[in-house]
Z-matrix of the N, CA and C atoms (Angstrom, degrees):
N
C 1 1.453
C 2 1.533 1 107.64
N 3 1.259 2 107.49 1 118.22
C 4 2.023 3 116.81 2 173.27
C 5 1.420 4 113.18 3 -33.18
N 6 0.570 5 106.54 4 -158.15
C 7 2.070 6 120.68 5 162.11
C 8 1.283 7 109.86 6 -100.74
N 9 1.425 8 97.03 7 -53.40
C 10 1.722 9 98.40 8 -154.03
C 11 2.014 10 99.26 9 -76.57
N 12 1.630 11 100.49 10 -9.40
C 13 1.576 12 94.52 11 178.66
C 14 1.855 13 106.26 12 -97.08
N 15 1.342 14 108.81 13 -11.71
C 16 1.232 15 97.55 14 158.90
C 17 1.640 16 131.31 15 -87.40
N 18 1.254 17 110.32 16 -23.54
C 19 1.551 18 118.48 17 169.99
C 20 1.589 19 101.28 18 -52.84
N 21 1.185 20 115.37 19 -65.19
C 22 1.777 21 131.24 20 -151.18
C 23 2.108 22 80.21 21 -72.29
N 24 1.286 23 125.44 22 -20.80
C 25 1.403 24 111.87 23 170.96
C 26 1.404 25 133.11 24 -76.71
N 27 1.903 26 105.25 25 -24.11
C 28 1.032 27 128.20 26 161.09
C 29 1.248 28 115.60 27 -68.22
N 30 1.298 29 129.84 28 -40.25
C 31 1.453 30 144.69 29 -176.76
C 32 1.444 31 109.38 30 -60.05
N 33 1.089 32 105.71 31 -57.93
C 34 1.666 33 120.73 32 162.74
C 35 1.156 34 129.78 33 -44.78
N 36 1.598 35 122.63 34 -39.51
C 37 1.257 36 125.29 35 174.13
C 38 1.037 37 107.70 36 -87.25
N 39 1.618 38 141.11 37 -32.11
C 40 1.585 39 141.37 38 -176.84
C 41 1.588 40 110.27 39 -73.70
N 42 1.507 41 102.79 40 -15.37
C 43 1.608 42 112.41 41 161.71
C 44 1.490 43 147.47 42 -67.07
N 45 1.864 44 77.81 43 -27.03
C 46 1.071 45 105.58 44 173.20
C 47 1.828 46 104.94 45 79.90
N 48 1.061 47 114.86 46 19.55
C 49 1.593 48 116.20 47 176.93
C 50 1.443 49 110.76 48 -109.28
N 51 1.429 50 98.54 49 156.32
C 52 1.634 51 122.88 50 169.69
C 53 1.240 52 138.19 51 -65.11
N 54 1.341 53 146.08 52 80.98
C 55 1.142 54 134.60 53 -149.83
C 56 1.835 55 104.54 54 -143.72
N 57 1.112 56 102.92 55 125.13
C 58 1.773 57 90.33 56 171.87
C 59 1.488 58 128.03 57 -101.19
N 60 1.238 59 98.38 58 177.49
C 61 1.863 60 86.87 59 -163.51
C 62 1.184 61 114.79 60 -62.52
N 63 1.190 62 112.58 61 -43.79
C 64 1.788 63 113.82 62 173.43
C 65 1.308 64 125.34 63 -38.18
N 66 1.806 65 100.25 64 -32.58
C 67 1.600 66 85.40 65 168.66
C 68 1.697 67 118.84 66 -118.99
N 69 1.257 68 115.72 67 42.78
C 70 1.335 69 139.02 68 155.70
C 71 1.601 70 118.38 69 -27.87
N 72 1.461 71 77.81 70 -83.05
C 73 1.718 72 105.03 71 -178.51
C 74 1.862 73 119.78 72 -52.18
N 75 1.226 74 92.55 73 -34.70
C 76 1.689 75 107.27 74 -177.93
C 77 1.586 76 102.71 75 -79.28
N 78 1.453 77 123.15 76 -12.36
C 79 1.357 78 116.82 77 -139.35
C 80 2.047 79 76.48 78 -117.87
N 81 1.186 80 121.14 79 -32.96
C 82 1.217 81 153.45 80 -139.59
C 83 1.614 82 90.46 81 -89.32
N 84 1.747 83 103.02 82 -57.59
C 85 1.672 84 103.83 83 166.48
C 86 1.211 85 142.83 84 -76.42
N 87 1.405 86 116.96 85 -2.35
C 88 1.213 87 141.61 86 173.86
C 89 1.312 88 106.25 87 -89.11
N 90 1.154 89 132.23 88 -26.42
C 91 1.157 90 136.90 89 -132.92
C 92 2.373 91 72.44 90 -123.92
N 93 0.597 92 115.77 91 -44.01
C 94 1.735 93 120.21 92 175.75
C 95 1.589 94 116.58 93 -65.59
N 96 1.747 95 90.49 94 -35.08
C 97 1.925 96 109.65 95 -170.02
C 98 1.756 97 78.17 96 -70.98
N 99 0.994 98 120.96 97 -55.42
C 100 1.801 99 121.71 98 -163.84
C 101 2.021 100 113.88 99 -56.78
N 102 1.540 101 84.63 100 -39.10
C 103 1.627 102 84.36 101 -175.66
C 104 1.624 103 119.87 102 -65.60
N 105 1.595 104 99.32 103 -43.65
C 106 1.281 105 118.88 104 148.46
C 107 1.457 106 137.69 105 -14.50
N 108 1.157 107 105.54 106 -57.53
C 109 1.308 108 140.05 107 -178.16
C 110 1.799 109 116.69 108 -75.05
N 111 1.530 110 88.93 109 -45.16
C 112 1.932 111 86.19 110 170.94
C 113 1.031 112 101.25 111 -65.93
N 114 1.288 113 128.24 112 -66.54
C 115 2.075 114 157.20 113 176.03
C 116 1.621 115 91.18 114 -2.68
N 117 1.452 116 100.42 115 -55.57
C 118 2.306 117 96.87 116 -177.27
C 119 0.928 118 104.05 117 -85.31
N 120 1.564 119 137.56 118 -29.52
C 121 1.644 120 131.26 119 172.06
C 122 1.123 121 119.43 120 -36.42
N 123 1.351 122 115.85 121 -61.81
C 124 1.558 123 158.19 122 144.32
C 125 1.309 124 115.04 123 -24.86
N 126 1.229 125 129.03 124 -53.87
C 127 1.768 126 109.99 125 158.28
C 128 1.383 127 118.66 126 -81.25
N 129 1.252 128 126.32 127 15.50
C 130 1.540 129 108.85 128 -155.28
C 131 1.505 130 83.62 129 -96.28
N 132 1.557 131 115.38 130 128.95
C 133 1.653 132 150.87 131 179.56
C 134 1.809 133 103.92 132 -73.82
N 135 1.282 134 137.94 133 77.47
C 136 1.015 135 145.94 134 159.99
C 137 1.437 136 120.74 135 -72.94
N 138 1.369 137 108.67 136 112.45
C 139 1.990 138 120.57 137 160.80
C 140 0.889 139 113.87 138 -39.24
N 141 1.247 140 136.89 139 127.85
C 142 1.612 141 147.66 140 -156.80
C 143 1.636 142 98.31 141 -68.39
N 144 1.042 143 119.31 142 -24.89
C 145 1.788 144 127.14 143 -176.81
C 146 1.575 145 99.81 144 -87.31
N 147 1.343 146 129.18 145 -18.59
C 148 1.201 147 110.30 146 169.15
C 149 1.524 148 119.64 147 -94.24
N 150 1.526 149 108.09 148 -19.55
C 151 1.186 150 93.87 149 -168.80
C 152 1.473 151 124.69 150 -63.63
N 153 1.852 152 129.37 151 -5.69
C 154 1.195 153 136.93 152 179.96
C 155 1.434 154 98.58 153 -76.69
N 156 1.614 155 119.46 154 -37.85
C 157 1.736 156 120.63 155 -159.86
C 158 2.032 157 86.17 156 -84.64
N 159 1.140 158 128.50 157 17.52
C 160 1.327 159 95.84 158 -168.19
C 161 2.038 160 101.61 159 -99.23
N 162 1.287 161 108.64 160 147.72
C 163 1.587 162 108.88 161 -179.84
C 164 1.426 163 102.49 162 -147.78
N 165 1.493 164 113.99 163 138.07
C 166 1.414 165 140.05 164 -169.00
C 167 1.075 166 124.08 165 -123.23
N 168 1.512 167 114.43 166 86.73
C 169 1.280 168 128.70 167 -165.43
C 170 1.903 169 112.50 168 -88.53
N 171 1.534 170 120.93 169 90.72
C 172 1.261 171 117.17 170 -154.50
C 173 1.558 172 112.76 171 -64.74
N 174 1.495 173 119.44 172 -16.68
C 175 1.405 174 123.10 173 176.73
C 176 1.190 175 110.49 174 -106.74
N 177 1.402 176 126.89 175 31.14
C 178 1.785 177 106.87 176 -166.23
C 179 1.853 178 90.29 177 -91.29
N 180 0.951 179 112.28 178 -9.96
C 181 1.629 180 111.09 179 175.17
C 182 1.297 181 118.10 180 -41.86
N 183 1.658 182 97.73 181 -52.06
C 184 1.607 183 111.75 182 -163.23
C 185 2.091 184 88.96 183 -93.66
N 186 0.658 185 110.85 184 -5.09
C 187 1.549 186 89.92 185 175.44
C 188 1.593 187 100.58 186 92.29
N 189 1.449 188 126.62 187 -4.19
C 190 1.534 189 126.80 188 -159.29
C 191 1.961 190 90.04 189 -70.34
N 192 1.487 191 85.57 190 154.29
C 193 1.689 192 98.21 191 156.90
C 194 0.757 193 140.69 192 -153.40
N 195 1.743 194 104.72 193 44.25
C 196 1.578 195 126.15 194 156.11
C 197 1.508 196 91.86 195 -133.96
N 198 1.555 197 97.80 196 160.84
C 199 1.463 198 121.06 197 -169.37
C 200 1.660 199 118.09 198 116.44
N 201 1.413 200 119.85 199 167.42
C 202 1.137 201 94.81 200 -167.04
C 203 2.188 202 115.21 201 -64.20
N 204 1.325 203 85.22 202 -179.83
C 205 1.813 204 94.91 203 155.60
C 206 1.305 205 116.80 204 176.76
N 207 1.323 206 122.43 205 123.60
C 208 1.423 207 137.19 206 -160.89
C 209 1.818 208 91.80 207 -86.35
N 210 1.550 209 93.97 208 120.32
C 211 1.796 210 122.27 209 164.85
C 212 1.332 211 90.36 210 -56.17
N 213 1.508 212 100.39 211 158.80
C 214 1.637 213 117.01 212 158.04
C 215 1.478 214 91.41 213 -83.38
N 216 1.585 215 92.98 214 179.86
C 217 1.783 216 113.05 215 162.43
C 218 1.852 217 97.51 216 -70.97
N 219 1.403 218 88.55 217 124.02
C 220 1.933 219 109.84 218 152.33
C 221 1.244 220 110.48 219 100.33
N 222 1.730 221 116.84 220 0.43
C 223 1.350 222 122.66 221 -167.74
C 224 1.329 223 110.07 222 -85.07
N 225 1.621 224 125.04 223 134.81
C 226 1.575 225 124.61 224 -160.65
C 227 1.528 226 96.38 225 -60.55
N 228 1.229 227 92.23 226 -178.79
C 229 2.431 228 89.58 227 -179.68
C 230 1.597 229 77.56 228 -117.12
């Protein structure tokens, strides 16, 4: 078993969720595709004037339109 498929196994059990080994490994790379993913969030170099306009919509991928999504500054509620 990898690391990163035993961490995400630990993760799983402190979750208290169901998962079988078979899908470990699959669960293991997703779970890497994600870390990944903060890692460029995380360097991205923002102009002090953008960082108020910036908004992070975590589902706009899938097209969803419920779930959360963080307003910019000044946007009506």
């Amino acid at each position: 078993m990898s690391e990163q498929t035993r961490l995400v196994h630990d993760l799983v059990q402190q979750a208290g969720l169901s998962v079988s080994e078979d899908e470990l490994p699959q669960l293991a790379g997703m779970y890497e595709d994600v870390q990944q993913l903060l890692d460029t969030i995380e360097s991205v170099q923002l102009e002090a004037g953008e960082e108020s306009a910036l908004a992070l919509d975590l589902f706009a991928w899938e097209g969803a339109t419920e779930g959360p999504v963080v307003a910019r500054e000044g946007d009506a509620p």
